[in-house]
C-alpha positions as CSV (number, residue, x, y, z in Angstrom):
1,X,-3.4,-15.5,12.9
2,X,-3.6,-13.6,16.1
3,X,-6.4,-10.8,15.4
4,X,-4.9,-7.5,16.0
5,X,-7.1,-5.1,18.5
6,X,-10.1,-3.3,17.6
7,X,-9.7,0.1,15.6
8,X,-9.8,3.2,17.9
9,X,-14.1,4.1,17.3
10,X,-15.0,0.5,16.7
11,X,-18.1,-1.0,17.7
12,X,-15.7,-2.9,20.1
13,X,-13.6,-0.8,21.6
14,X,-16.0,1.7,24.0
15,X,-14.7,5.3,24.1
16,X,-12.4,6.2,21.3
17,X,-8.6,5.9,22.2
18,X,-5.5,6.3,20.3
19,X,-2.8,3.7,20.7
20,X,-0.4,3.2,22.8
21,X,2.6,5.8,22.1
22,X,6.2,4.4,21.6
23,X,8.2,3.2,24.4
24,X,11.0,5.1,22.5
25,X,12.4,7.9,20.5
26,X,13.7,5.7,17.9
27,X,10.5,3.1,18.0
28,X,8.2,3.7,14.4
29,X,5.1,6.1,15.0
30,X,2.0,4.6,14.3
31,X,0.0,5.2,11.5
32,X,-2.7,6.7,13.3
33,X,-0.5,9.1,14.7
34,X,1.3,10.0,11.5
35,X,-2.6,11.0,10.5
36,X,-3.4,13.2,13.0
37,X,0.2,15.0,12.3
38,X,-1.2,15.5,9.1
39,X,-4.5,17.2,10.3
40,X,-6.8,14.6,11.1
41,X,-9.8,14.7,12.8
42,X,-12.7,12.9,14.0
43,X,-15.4,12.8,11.7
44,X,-18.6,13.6,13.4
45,X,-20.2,14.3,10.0
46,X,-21.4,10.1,8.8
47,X,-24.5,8.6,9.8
48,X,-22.8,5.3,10.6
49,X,-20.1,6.0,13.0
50,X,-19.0,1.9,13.4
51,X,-15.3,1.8,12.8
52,X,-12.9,5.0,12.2
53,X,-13.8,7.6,10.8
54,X,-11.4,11.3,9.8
55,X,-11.0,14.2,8.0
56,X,-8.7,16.5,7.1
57,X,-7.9,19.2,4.5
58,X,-4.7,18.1,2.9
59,X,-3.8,20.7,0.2
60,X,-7.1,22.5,0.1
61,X,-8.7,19.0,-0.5
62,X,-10.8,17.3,1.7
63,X,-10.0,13.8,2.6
64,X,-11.6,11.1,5.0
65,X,-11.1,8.0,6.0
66,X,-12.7,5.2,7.2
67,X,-11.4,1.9,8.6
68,X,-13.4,-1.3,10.2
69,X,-12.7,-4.4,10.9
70,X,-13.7,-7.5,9.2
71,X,-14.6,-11.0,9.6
72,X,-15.6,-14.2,8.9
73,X,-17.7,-17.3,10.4
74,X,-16.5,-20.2,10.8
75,X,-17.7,-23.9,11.3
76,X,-16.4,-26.5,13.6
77,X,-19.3,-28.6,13.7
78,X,-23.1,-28.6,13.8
79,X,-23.4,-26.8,16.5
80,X,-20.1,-24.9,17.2
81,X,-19.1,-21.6,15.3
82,X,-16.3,-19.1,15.4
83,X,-15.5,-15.3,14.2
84,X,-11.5,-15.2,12.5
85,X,-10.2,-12.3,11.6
86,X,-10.0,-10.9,8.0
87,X,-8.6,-7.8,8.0
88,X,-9.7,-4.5,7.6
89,X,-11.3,-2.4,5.2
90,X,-9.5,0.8,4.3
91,X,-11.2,4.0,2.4
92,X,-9.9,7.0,1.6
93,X,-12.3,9.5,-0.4
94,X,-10.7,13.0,-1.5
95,X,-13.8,15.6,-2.7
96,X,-13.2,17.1,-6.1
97,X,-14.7,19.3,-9.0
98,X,-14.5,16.8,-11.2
99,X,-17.2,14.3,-12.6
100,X,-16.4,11.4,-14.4
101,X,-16.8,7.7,-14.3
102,X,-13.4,5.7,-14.1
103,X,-12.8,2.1,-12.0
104,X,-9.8,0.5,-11.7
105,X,-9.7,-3.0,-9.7
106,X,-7.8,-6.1,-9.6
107,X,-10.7,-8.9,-9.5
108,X,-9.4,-12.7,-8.2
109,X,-13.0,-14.0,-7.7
110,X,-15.9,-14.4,-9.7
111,X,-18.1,-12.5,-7.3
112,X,-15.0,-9.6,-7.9
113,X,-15.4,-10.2,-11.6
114,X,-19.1,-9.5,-11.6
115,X,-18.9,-6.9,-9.4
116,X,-16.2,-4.7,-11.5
117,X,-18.7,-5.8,-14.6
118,X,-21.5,-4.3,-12.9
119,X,-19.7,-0.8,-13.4
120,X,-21.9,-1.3,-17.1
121,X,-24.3,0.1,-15.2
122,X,-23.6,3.1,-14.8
123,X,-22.5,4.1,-18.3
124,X,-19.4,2.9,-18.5
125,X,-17.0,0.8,-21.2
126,X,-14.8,-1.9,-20.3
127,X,-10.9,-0.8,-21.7
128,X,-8.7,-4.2,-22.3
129,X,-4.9,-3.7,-21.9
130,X,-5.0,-0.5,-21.0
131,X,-3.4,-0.7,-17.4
132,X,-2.7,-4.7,-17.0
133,X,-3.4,-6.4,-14.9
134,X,-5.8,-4.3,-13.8
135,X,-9.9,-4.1,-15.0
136,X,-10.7,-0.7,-15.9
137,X,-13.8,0.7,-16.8
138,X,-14.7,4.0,-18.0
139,X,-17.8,6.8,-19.2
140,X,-15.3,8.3,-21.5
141,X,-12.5,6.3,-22.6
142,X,-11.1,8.9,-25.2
143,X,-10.3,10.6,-22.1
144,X,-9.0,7.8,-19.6
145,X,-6.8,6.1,-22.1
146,X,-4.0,8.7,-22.3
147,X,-5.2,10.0,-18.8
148,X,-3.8,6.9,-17.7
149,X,-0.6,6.3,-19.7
150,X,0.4,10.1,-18.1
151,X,4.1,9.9,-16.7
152,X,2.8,11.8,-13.4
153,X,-0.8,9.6,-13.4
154,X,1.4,6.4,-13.3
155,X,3.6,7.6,-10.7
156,X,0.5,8.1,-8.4
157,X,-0.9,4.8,-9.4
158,X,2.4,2.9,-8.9
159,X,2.4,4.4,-5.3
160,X,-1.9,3.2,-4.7
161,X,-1.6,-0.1,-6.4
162,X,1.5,-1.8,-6.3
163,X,1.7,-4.6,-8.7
164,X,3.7,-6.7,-6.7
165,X,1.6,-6.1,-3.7
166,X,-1.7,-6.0,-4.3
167,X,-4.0,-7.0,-1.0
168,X,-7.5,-8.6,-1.7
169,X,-10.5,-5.7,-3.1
170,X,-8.0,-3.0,-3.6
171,X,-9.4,-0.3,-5.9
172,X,-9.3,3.0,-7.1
173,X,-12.7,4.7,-8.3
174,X,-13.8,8.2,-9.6
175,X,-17.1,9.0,-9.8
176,X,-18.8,12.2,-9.6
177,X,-17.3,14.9,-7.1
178,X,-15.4,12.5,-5.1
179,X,-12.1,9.2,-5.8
180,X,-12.2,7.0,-3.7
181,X,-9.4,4.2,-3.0
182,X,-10.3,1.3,-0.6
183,X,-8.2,-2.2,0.1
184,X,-8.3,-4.8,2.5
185,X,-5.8,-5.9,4.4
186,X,-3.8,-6.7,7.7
187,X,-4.1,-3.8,10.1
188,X,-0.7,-5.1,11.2
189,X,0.7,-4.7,7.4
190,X,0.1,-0.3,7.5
191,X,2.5,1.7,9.4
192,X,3.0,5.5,9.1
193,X,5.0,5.9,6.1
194,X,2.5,3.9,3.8
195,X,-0.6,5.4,5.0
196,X,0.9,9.0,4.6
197,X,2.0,8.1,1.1
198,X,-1.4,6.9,-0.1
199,X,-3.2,10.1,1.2
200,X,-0.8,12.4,0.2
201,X,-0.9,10.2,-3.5
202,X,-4.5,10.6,-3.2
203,X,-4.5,14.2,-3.2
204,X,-2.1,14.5,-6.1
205,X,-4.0,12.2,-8.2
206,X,-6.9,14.6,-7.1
207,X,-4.9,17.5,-8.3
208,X,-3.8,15.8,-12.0
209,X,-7.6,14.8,-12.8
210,X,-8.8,18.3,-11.8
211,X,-6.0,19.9,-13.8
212,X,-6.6,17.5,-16.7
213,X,-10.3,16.9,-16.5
214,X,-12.8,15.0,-18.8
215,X,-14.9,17.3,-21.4
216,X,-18.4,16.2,-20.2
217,X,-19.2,16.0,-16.6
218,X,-21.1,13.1,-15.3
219,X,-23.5,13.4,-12.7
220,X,-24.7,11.4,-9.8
221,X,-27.9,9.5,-10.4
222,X,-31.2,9.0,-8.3
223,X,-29.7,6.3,-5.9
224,X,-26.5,7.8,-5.4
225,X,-27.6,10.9,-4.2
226,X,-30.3,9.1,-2.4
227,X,-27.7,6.3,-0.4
228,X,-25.1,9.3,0.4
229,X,-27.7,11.5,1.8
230,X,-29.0,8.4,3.7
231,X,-27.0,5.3,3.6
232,X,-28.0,3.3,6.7
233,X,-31.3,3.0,4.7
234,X,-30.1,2.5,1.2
235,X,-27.5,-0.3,3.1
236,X,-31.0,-2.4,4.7
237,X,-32.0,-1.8,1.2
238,X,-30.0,-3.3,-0.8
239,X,-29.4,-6.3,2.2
240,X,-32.9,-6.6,1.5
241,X,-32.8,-7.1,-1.9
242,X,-29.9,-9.5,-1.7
243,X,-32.0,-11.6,0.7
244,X,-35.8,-11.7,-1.7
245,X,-32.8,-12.4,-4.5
246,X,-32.1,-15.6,-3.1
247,X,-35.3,-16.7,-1.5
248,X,-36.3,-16.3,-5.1
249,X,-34.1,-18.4,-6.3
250,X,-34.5,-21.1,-3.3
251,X,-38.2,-21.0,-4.3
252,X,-37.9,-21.8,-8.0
253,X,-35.1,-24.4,-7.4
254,X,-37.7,-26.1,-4.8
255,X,-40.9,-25.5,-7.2
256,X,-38.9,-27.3,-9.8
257,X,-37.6,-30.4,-8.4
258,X,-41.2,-30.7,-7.2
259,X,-42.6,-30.2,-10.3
260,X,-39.5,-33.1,-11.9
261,X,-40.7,-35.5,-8.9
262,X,-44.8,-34.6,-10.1
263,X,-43.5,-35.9,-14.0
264,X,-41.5,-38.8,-12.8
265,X,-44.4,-40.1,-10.5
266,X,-46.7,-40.1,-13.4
């Protein structure tokens, strides 16, 4: 796969620039530009400014987005390594009233599986065959249940998550005061048409929840107010964590076969 070029604001890419225009009337606008038809701006208001980053207000609702590029190592040897492609990550967040506690993902590894069972976490309850084949999890299923089997909620949802094309960590979350939906994908698979459906199906589904909303409001706890008002530290942080995790476990998995080679030599 040929990687596409870096994202206008990338780490990679120097100054920001948009792309190139169309060499003609009847060529497709780009994505990017169909954005900044739509009111887009640059976000100067994020800590970490790697990648894209806008904001509009669509509707009286304020959206951003943010888009980076992704990839992976890979070996050819002992001592020879190489970056491929794979794809970039997508986010769009709209700001709303509402607060509530509702994830829906479409999990295809086991480290997606434990990740959409971490939601338990935060007060949620997993809901079986409520929107198949997707996991949801919810703080107040008495609400999501028929919120979810709504005739205008489905039509949204059939426009962010596409049964039939569903890329890899595509999801749609609510939690307190913003909904987020994120993917990754092909930068070469998003033109202008599907980029200004999903914001402009963002901000209805935005509109539904805050006409419909929950009866108890859920609020942010102690580290999510903490990583949005400072989230390159709560980012080292939790890399941090990840890292003493598995020393951890490298150190008991050493300390035992030593102490299985101590038994055996007796």
């Amino acid at each position: 796969m040929n990687e596409p070029p870096p994202l206008p604001g990338s780490r990679d890419s120097g100054t920001p620039t948009p792309p190139p225009l169309p060499t003609s009337e009847t060529a497709e606008p780009s994505w990017l530009d169909a954005l900044y038809e739509m009111g887009f701006t640059d976000d100067t208001d994020v800590a970490i400014k790697a990648g894209l980053n806008l904001v509009a207000e669509i509707d009286g609702v304020t959206v951003r987005l943010h888009a980076s590029r992704r990839s992976r190592t890979r070996y050819a040897g002992d001592d020879l390594s190489y970056r491929v492609y794979h794809g970039h990550r997508i986010e769009l967040t709209a700001k709303t009233g509402v607060g509530t506690r509702l994830a829906i993902s479409f999990p295809q590894s086991g480290i997606e599986r434990w990740a959409a069972k971490s939601n338990r976490w935060f007060g949620t309850t997993h809901l079986p065959n409520v929107l198949p084949p997707f996991t949801v999890w919810a703080s107040e299923p008495e609400w999501a249940e028929p919120f979810l089997q709504k005739k205008e909620t489905i039509g949204e949802l059939n426009t962010l998550l596409p049964a039939n094309d569903l890329p890899p960590n595509i999801g749609l979350k609510w939690w307190p005061g913003f909904l987020t939906y994120s993917q990754r994908l092909n930068i070469k698979k998003v033109n202008a048409e599907k980029m200004t459906a999903w914001v402009n199906s963002l901000v209805r589904l935005t509109k539904i929840v805050e006409a419909n909303p929950p009866r108890t409001r859920v609020e942010l706890n102690r580290w999510e107010r903490w990583s949005l008002e400072k989230p390159m530290q709560a980012g080292c942080l939790l890399v941090g964590a990840f890292l003493a995790f598995f020393m951890l476990l490298a150190f008991l998995f050493v300390g035992a076969l030593l102490a299985i080679s101590y038994a055996m030599s007796r």
